[in-house]
PLY file of the C-alpha trace (Angstrom):
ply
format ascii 1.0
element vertex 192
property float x
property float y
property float z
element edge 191
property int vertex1
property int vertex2
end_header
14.93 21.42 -27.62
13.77 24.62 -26.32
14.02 26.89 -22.70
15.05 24.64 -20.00
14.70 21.29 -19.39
15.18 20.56 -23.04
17.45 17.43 -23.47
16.96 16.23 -20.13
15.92 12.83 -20.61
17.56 11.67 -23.81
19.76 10.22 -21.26
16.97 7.64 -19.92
17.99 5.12 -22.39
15.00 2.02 -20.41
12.36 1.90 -18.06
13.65 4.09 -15.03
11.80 5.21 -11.81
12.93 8.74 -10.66
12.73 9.25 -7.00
12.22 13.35 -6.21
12.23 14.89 -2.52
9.31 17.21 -2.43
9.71 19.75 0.29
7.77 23.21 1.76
9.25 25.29 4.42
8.53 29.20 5.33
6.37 31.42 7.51
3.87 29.30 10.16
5.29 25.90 8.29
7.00 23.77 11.12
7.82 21.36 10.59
8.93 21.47 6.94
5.96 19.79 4.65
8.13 16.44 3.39
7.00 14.75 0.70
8.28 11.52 -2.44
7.16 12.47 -6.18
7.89 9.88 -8.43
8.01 9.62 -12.19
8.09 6.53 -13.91
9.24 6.56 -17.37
7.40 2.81 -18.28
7.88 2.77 -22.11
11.18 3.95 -24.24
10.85 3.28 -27.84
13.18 2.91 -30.38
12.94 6.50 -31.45
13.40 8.14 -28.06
9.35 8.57 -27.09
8.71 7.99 -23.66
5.49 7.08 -21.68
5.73 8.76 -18.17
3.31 8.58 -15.06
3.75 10.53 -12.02
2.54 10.04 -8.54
3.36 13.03 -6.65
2.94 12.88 -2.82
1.20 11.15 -0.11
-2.07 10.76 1.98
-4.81 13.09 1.03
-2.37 15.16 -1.44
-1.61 12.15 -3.67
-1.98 12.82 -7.11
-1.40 10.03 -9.79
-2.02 10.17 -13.40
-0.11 9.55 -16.70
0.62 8.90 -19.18
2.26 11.95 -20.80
4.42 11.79 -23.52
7.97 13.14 -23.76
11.12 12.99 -25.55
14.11 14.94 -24.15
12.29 17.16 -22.07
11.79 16.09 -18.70
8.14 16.30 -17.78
8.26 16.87 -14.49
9.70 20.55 -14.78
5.94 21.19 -16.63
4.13 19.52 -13.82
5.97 21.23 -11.08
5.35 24.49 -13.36
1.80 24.18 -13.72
1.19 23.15 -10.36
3.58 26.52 -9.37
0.95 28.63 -11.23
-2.50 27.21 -10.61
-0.91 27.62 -6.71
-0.34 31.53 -7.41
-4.04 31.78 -9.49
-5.72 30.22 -5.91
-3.92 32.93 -3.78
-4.56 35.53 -5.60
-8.30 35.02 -7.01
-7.57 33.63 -10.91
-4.53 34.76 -12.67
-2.97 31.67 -13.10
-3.24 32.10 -17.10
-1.64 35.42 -16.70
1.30 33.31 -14.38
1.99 31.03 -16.99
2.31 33.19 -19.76
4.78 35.25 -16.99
6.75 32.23 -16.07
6.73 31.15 -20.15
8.38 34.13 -21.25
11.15 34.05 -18.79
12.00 30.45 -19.89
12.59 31.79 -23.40
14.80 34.51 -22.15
18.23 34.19 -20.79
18.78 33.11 -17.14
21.61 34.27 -14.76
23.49 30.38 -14.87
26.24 29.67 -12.70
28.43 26.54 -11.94
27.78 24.81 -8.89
29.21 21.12 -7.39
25.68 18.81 -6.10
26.50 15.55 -4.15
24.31 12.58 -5.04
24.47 9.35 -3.30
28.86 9.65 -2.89
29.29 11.41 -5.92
29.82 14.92 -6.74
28.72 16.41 -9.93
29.67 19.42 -12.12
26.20 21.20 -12.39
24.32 24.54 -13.56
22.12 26.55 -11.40
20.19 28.72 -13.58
17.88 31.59 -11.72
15.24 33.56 -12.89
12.89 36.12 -11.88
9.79 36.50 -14.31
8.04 39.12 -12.11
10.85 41.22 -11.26
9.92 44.54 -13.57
6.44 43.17 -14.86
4.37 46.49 -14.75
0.95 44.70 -13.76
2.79 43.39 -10.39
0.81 46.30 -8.82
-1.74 43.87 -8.34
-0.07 40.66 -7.10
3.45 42.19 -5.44
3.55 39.88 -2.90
5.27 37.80 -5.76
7.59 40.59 -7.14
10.55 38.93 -5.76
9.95 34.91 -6.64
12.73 33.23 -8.01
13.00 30.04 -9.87
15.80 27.94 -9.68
16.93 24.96 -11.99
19.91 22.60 -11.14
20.77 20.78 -13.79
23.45 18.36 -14.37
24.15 15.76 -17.34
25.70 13.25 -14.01
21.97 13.19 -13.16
19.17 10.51 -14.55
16.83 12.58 -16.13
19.20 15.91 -15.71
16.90 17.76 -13.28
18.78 17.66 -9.83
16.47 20.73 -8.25
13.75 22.72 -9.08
13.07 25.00 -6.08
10.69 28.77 -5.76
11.52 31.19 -3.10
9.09 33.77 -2.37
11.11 36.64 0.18
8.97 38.97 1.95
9.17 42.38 -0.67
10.01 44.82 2.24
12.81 43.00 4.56
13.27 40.05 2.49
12.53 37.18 5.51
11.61 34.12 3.43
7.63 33.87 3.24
6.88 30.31 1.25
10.31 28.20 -0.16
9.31 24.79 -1.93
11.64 22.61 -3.59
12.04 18.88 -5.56
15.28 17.39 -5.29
16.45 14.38 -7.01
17.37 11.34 -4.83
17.73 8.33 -7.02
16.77 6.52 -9.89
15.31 2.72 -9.66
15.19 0.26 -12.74
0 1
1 2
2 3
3 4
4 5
5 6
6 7
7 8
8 9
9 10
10 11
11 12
12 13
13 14
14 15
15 16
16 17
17 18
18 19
19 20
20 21
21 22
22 23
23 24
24 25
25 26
26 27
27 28
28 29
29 30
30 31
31 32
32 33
33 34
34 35
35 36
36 37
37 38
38 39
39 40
40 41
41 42
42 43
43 44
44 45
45 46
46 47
47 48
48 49
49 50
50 51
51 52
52 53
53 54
54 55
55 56
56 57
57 58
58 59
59 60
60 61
61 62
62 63
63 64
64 65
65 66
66 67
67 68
68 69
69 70
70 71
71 72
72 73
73 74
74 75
75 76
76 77
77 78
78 79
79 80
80 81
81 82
82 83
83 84
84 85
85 86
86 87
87 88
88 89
89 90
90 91
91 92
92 93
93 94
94 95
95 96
96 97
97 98
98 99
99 100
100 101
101 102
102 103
103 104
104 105
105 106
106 107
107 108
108 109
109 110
110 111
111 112
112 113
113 114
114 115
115 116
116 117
117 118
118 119
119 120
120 121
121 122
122 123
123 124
124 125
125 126
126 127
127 128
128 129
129 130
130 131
131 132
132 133
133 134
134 135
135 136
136 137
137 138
138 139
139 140
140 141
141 142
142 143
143 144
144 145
145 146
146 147
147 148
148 149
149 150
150 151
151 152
152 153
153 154
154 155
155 156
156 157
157 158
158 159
159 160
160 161
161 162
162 163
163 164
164 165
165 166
166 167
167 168
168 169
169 170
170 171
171 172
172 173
173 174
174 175
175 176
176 177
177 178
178 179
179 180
180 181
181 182
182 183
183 184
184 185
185 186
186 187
187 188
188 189
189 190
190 191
């Protein structure tokens, strides 16, 4: 498959719930914003297609819908994308299209990767962080730099159900570098 996240899932081999920690912390947040996403890959059929539905926090926030189909990619790396983007087109009046296609290209471009050890449940895992900055030297930032400096950051590890063990987006303050907004998704455990 393609950019990351491909290959993800060909692990989830029957119907498996997988249990995410949700979590916002930065400037004038306090406490941290806490919250369960789930996705529920219902179906697996013989070939490999999956039918996933998502239900992504709680109270007011909750958003549930399905299903979407996937096959080695894990889903919820698009959802947590898109959200990502439409999130940055609200702040800053609209671009979100001009985001994505940002955020796209990156994908399809080699990321800084580096080996890192996770813990889940008592085991450790062998896993890859993988790091990118899409708006780092993109000429129109004159116009949104507040997000010059926003990194993405993928661990991923084959030890993992579904192979996504953290997605996470730091956005540092572009003059002293003080974290502004930091939200991240963290695997916790997978239910039959």
């Amino acid at each position: 498959g393609e950019g990351y996240g491909a290959d993800l899932l060909a692990g989830v081999k029957q119907p498996t719930v997988l249990h995410y920690r949700y979590e916002m912390q930065g400037q004038g947040i306090d406490p941290p914003n806490v919250q369960p996403v789930a996705m529920d890959v219902r179906e697996v059929k013989p070939d490999g297609a999956k039918s996933v539905y998502f239900d992504l926090f709680e109270g007011v926030n909750r958003r549930q819908f399905g299903p979407m189909s996937a096959q080695e990619q894990n889903p919820l790396i698009l959802v947590l994308l898109q959200r990502d983007v439409s999130e940055m087109g609200k702040l800053t009046g609209g671009a979100a299209g001009y985001f994505q296609q940002q955020v796209r290209r990156a994908f399809n471009e080699p990321a800084e990767s580096t080996p890192v050890e996770i813990t889940v449940g008592d085991h450790k895992l062998q896993a890859t962080r993988l790091v990118m900055q899409p708006f780092k030297n993109d000429p129109h930032l004159k116009q949104f730099p507040q997000f010059r400096d926003k990194s993405y950051e993928f661990v991923v590890a084959d030890g993992v159900p579904g192979g996504l063990y953290q997605l996470l987006t730091r956005v540092p303050d572009t003059n002293d570098g003080h974290l502004i907004l930091q939200e991240s998704v963290t695997f916790e455990e997978a239910t039959p």
